[in-house]
N, C-alpha and C positions, 0 to 999 in steps of 0.2 A: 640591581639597578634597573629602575625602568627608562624607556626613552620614547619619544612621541615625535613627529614631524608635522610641519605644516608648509604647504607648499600655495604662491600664488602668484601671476604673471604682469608684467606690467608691461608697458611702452612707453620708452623715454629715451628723449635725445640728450648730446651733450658732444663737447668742445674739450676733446684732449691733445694737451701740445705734449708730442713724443716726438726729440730733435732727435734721437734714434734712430725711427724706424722715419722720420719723415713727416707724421700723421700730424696734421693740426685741425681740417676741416670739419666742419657739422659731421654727425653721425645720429643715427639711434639703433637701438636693440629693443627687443623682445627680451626683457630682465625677466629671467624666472628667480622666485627666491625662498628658500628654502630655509626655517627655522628648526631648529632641534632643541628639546626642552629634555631634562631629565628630573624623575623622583628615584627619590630609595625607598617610599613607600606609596603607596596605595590613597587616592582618596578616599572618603565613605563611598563612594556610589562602584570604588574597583576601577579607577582611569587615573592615570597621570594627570590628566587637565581634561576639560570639559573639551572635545573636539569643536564645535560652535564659539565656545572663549577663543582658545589662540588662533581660530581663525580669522576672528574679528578682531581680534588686539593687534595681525598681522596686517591685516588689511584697513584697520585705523592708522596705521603709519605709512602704510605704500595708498592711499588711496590720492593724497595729495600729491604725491609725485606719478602718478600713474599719468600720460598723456600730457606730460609737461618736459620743459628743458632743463636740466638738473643745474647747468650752471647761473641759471635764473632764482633758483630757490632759495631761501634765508636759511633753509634747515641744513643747509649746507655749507654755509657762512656763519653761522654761531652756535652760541652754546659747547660745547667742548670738543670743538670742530678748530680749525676745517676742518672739511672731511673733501679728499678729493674726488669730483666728481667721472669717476672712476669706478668699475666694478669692486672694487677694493674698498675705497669710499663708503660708498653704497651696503655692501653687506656690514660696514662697523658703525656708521649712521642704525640700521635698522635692527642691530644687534644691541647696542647698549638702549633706546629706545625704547625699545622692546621689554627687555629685560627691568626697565623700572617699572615697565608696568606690568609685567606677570611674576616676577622673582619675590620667594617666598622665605618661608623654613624649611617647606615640602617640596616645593619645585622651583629648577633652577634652567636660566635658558643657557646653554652649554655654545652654540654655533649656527651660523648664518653662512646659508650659502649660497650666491650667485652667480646664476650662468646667464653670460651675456650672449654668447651664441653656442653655436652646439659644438661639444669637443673642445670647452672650458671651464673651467669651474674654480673659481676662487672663494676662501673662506675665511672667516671671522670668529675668533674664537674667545671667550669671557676667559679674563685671565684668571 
């Protein structure tokens, strides 16, 4: 099995109510986020995926949320969503997404992962 990554950072705010901890106010983060593709074979050229492809397919889907407020966005209010606007959100938002647009015979996107701040990481995984 082979596997590939693709990493790309974004900025984005957003409005989480946690009657928990307290926390309802505006916020943002530095979303780093991280895709993991897998093949069990080889393309013609000897790569999992063209490094230049998923990094563009990743960054066609983060590009619209990048410098914007998540809970402002529609991608986040429809389509087989909600999805909350949440690092948890965020990585299954960008994980299925993703996945219709590079998921094949040959390669599959396996997990999404985002860290919202350092000494976090939450992950999204294709069932």
């Amino acid at each position: 099995m082979y596997w590939m990554s693709a990493e790309r950072m974004i900025c984005a705010s957003h409005v989480v109510s946690d009657a928990a901890e307290g926390r309802q106010g505006l916020h943002g983060h530095n979303w780093k986020v991280s895709a993991h593709v897998r093949a069990e074979r080889l393309d013609r050229s000897g790569q999992v995926l063209s490094p230049t492809v998923l990094e563009a397919e990743l960054w066609a889907i983060l590009d619209p949320i990048d410098h914007r407020h998540l809970n402002d966005l529609a991608s986040f209010h429809s389509g087989k969503g909600p999805f909350p606007t949440t690092a948890a959100g965020l990585a299954r938002l960008v994980g299925e997404q993703l996945a219709a647009r590079i998921n094949d015979d040959r390669v599959q996107l396996r997990r999404v992962d985002v860290t919202p701040r350092a000494g976090l990481l939450i992950s999204w995984e294709q069932p």
